[in-house]
Residue frames as a rotation matrix with the C-alpha (Angstrom) as fourth column:
UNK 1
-0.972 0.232 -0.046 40.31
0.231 0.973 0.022 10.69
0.050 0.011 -0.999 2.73
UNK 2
-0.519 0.842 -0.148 36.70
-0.854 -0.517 0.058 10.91
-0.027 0.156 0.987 1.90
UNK 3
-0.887 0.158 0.435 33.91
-0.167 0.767 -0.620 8.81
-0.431 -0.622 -0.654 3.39
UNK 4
-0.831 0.531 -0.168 30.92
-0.286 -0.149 0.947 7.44
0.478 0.834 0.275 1.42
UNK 5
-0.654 0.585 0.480 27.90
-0.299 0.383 -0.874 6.87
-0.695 -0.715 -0.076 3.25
UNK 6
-0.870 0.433 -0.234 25.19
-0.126 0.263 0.957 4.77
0.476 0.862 -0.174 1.81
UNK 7
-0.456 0.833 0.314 21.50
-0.849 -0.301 -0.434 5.33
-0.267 -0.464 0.845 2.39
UNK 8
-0.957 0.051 0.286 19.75
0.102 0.981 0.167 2.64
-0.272 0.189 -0.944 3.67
UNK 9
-0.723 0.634 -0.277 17.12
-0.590 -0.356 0.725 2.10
0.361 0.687 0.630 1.74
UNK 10
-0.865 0.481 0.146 13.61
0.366 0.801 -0.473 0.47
-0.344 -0.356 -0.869 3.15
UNK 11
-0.603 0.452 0.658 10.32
0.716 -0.058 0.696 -0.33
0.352 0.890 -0.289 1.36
UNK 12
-0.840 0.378 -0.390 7.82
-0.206 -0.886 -0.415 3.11
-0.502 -0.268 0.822 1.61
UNK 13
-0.337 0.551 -0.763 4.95
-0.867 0.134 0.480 1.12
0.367 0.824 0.433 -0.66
UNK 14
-0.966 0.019 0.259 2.32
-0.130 0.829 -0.543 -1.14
-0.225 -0.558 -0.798 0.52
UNK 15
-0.356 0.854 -0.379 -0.77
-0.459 0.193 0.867 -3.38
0.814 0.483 0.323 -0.22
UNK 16
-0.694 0.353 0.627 -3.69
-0.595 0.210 -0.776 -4.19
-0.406 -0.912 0.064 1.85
UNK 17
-0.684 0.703 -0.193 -6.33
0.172 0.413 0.894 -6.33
0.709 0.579 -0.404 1.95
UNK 18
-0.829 0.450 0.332 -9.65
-0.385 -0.027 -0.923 -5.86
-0.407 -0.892 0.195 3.81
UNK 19
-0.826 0.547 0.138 -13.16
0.532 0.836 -0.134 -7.38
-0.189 -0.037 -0.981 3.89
UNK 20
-0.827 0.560 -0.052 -16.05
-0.562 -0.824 0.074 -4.97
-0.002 0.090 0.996 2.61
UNK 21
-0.669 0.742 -0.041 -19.44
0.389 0.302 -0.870 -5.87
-0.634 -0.598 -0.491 4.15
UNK 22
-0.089 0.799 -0.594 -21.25
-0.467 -0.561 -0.684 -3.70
-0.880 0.216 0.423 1.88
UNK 23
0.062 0.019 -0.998 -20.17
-0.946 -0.316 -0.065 -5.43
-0.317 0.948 -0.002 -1.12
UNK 24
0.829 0.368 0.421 -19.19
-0.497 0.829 0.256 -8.77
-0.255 -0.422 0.870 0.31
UNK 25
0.529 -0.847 0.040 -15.26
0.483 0.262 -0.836 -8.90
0.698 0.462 0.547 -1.90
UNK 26
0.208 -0.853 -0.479 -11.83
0.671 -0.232 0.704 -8.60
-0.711 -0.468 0.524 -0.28
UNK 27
0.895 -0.028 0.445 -10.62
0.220 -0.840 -0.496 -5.23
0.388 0.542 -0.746 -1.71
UNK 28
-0.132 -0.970 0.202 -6.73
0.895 -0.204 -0.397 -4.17
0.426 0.128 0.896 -2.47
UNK 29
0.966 0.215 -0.145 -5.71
0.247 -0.933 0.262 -0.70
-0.079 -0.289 -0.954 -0.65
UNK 30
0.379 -0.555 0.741 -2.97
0.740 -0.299 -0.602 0.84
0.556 0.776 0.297 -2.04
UNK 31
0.944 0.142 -0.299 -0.49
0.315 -0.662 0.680 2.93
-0.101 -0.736 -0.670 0.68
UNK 32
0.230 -0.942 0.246 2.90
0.528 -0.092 -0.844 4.96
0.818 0.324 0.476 0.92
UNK 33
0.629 -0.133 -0.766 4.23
0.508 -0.675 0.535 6.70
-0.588 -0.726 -0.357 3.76
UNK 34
0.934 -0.093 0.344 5.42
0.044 -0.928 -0.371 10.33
0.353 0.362 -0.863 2.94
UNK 35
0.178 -0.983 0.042 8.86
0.916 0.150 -0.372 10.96
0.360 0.105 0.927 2.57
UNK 36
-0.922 -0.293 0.253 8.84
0.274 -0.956 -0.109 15.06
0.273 -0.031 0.961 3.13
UNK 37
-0.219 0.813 0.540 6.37
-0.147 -0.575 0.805 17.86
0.965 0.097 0.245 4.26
UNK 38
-0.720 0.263 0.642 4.47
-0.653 0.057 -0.755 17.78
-0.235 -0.963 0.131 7.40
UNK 39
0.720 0.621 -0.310 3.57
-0.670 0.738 -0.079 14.18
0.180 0.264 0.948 6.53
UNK 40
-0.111 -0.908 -0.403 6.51
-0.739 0.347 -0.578 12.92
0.665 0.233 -0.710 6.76
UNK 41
-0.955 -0.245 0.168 6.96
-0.297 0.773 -0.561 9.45
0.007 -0.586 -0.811 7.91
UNK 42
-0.142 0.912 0.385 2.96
-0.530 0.259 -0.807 8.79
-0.836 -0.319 0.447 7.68
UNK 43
-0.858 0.177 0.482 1.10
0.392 0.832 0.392 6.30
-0.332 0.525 -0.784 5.87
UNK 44
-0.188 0.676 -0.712 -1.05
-0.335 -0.726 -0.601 7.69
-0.923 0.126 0.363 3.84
UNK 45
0.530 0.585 0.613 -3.46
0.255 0.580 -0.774 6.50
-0.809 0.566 0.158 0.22
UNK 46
-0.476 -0.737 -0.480 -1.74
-0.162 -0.463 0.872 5.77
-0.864 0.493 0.101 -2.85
UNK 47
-0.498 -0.862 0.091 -1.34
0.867 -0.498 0.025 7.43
0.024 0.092 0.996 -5.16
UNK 48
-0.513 0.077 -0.855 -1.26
0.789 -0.350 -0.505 10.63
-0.338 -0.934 0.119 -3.93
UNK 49
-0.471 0.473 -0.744 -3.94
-0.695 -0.719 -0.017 13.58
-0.543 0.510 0.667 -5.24
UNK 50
-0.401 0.478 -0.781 -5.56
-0.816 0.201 0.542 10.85
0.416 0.855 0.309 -7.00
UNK 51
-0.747 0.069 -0.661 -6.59
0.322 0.908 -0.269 8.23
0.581 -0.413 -0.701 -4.70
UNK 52
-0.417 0.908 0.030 -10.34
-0.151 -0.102 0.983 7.86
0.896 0.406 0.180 -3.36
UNK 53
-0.153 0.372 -0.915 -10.01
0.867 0.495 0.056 5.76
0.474 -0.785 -0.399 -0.35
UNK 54
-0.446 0.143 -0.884 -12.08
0.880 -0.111 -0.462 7.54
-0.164 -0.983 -0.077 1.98
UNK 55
-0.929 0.336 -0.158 -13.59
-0.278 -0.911 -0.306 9.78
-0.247 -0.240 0.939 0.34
UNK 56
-0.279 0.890 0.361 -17.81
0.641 0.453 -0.620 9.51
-0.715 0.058 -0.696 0.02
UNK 57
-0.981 0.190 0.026 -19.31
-0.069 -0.475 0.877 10.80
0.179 0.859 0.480 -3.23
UNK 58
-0.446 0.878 0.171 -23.38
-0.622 -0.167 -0.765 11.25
-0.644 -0.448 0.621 -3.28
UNK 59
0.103 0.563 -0.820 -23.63
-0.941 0.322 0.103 9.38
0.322 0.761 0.563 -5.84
UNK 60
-0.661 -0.596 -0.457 -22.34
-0.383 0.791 -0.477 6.59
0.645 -0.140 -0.751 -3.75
UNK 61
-0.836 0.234 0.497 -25.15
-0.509 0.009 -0.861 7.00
-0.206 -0.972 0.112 -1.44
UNK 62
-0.669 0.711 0.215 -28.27
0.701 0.700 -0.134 4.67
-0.245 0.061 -0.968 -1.63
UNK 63
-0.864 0.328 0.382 -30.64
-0.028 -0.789 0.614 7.34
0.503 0.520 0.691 -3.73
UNK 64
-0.027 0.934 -0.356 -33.89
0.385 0.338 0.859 5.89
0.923 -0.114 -0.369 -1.40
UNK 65
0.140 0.017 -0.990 -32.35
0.980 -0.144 0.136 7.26
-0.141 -0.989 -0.037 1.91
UNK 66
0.308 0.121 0.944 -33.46
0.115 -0.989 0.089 10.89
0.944 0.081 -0.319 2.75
UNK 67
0.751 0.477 0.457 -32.96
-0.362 -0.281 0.889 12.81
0.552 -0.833 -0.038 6.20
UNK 68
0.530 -0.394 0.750 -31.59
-0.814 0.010 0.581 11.30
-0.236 -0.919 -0.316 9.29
UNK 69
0.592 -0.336 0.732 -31.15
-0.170 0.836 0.522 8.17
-0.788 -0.433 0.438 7.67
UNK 70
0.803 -0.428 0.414 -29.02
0.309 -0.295 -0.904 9.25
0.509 0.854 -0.105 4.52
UNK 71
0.279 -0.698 0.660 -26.92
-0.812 -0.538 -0.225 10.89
0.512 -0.473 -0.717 7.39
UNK 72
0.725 -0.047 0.687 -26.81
-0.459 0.711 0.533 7.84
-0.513 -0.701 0.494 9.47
UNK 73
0.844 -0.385 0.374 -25.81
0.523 0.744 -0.415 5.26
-0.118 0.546 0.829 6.39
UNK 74
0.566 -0.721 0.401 -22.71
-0.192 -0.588 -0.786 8.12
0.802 0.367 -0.471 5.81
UNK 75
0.459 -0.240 0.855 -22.04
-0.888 -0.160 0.432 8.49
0.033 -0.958 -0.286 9.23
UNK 76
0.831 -0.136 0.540 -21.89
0.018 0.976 0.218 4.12
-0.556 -0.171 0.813 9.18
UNK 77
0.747 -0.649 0.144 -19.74
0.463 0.352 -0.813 4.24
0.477 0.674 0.564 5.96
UNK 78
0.063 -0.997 0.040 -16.71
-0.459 -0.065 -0.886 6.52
0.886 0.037 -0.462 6.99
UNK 79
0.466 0.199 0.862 -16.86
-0.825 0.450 0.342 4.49
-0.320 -0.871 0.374 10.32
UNK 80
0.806 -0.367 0.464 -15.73
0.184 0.901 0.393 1.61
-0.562 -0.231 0.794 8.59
UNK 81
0.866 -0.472 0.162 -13.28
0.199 0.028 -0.980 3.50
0.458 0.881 0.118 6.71
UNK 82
0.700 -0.048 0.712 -12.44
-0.675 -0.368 0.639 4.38
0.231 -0.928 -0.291 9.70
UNK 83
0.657 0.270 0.704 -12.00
-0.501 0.854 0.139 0.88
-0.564 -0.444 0.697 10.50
UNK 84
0.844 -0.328 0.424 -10.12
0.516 0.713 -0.475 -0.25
-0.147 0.620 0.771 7.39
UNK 85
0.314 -0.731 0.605 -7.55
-0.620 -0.641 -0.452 2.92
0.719 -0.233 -0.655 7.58
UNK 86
0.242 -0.314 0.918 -6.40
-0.970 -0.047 0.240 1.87
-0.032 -0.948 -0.316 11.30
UNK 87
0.730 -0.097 0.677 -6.18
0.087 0.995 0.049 -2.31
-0.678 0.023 0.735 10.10
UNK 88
0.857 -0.497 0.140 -4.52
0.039 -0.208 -0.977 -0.94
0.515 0.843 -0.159 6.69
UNK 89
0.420 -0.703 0.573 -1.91
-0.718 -0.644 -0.264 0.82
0.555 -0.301 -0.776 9.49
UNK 90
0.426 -0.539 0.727 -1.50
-0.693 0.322 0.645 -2.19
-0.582 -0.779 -0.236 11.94
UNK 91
0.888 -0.142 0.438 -1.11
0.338 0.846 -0.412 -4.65
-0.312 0.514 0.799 9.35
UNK 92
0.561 -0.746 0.358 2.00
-0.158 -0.521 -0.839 -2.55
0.813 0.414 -0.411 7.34
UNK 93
0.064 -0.568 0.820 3.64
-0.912 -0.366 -0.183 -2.15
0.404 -0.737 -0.542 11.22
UNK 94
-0.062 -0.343 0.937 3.39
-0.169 0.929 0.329 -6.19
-0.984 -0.138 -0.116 11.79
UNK 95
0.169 -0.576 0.800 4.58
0.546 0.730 0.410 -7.31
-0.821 0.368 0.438 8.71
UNK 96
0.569 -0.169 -0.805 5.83
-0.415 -0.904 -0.104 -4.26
-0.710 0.394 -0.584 6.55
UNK 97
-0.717 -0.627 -0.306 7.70
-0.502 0.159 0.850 -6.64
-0.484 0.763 -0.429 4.24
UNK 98
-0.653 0.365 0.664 5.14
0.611 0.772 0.176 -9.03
-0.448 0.521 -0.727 3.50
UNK 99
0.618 0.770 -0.158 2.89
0.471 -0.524 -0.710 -5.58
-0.630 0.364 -0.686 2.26
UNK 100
0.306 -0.273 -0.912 5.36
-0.624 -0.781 0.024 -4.14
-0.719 0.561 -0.410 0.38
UNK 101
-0.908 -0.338 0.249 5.91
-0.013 0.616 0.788 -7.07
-0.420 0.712 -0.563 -1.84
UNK 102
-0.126 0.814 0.567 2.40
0.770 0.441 -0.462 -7.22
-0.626 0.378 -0.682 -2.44
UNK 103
0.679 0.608 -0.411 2.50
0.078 -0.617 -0.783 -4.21
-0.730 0.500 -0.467 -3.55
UNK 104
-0.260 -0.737 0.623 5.22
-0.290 0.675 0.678 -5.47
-0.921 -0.005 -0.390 -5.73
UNK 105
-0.826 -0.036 0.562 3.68
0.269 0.852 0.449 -7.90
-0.495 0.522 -0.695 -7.20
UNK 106
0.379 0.922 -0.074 0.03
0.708 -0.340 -0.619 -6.24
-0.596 0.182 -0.782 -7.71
UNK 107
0.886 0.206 -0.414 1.28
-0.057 -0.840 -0.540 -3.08
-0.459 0.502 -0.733 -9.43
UNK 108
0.489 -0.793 0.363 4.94
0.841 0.319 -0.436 -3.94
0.230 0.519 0.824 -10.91
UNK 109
0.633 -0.023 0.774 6.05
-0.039 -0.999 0.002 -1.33
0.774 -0.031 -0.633 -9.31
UNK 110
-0.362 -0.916 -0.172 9.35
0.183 0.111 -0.977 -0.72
0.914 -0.385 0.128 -7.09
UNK 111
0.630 0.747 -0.213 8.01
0.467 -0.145 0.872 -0.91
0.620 -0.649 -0.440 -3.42
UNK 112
-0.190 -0.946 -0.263 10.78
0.942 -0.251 0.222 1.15
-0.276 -0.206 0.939 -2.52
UNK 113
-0.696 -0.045 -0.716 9.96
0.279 -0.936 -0.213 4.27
-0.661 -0.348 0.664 -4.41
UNK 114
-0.234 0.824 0.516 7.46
0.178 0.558 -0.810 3.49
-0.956 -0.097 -0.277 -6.61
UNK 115
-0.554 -0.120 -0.824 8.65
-0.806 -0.169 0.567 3.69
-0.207 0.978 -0.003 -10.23
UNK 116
0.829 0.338 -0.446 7.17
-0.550 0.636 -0.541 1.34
0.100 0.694 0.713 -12.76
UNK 117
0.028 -0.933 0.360 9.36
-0.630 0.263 0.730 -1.65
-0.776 -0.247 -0.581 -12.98
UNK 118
0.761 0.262 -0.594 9.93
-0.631 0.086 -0.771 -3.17
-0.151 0.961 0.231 -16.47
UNK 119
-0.468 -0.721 -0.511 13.57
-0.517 0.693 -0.503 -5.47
0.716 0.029 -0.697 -16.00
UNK 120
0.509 0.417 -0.753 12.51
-0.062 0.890 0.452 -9.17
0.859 -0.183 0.479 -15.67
UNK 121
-0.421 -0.326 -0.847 15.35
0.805 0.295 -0.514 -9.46
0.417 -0.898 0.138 -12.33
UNK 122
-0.851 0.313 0.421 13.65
-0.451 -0.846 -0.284 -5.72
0.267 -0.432 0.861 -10.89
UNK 123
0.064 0.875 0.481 9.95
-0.935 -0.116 0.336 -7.14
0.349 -0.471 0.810 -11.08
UNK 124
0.057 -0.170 -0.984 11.42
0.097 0.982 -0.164 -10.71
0.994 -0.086 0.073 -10.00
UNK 125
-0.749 -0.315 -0.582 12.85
0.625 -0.048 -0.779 -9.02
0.217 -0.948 0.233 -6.53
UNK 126
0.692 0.664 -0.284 9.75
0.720 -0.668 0.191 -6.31
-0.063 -0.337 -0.940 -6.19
UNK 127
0.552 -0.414 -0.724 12.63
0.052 -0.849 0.525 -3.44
-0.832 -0.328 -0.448 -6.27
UNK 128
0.877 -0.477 0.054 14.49
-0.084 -0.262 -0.961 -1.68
0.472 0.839 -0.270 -8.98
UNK 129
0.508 -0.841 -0.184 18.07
0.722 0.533 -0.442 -1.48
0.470 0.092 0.878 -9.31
UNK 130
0.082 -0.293 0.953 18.60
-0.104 -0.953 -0.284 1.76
0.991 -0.076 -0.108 -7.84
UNK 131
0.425 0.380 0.821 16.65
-0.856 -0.125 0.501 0.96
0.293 -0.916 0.272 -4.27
UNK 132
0.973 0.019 -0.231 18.22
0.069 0.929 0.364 -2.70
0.222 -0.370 0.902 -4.44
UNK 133
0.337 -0.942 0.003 21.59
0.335 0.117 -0.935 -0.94
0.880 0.316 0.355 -3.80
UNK 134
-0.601 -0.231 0.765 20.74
-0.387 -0.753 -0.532 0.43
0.699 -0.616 0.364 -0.68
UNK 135
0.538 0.794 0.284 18.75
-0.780 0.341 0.525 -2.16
0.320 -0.504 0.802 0.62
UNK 136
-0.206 -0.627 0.751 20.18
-0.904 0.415 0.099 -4.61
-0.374 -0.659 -0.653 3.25
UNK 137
-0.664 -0.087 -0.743 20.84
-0.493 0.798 0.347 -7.92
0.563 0.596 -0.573 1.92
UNK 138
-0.906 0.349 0.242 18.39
-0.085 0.408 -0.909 -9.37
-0.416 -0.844 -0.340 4.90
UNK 139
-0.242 0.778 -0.580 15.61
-0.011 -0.600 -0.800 -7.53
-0.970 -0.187 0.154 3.87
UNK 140
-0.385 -0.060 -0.921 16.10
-0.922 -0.023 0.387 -7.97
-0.044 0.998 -0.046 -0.11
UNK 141
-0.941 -0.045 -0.336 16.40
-0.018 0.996 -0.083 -12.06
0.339 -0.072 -0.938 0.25
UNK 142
-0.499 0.866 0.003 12.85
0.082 0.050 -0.995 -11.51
-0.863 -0.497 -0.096 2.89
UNK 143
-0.323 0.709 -0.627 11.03
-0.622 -0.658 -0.424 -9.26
-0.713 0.253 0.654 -0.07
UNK 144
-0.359 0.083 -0.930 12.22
-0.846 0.392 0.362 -11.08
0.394 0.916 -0.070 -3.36
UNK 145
-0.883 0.026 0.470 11.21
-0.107 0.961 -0.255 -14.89
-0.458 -0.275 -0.845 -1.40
UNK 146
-0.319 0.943 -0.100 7.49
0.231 -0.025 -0.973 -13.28
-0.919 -0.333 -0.210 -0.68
UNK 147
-0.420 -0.023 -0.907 7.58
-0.623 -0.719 0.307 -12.02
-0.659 0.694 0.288 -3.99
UNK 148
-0.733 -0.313 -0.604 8.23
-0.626 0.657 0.420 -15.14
0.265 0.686 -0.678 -5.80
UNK 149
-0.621 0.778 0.094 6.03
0.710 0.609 -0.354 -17.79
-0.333 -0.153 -0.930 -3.35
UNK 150
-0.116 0.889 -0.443 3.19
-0.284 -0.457 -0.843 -15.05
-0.952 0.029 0.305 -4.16
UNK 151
-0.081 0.110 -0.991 3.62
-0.952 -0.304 0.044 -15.32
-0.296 0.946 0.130 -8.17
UNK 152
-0.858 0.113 -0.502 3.91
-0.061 0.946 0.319 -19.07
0.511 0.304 -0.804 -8.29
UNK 153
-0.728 0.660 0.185 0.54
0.428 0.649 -0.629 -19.24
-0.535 -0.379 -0.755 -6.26
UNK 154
-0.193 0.589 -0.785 -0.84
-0.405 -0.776 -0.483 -16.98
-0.894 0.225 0.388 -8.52
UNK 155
-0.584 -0.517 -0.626 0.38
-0.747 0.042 0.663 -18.55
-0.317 0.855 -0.411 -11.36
């Protein structure tokens, strides 16, 4: 007799929003939490090796500040990246479905393991067909709802 175990499956793909002061727009942040490595389990910018958040380019810097205050205005910026990292994290940990549908819906993209999703009932629920076998029926019914009320207010 031979037991089958099925992995449950729960979303690893998530969208933020946060307020940027410098610019004055609600900006989208894009997150996954690491599956393997000595990352596992963390939340960390997607997608990985290619993703910006946090990082400060000079050309980003205001070309008029020299000196102390060129170091300061840096010093301010990763401060609030600071700031938007650690909101990025509590949000995901109080309401980890309602971010992984956004990301979902924003990128068509399984919030599960993040393939591309391209069947009309896959980008209806936010999850391919692969991750929606291993995903508790609770937790499916929760994603695909947020999914949907999001696209009809978009719509």
């Amino acid at each position: 007799m031979t037991t089958t175990t099925t992995r449950e499956v729960r979303p690893s793909y998530f969208a933020t929003y946060d307020y940027n002061e410098l610019t004055g727009q609600v900006d989208v942040h894009y997150w996954y939490r690491s599956q393997r490595g000595k990352r596992a389990g963390k939340i960390l910018p997607w997608p990985p090796r290619r993703s910006h958040f946090g990082v400060l380019y000079s050309k980003d810097i205001p070309a008029d500040l020299t000196g102390e205050a060129r170091d300061r205005w840096a010093q301010c910026w990763f401060n609030e990246m600071h700031v938007i990292r650690l909101s990025a994290l509590r949000e995901i940990e109080d309401r980890p479905d309602e971010c992984a549908a956004s990301f979902a819906r924003l990128r068509a993209c399984c919030c599960c393991c993040g393939k591309a999703l391209d069947e009309p009932r896959s980008v209806a629920y936010g999850i391919g067909p692969e991750c929606r076998t291993g995903m508790p029926p609770a937790m499916l019914t929760k994603i695909s709802a947020i999914v949907a009320r999001d696209r009809a207010a978009s719509a």
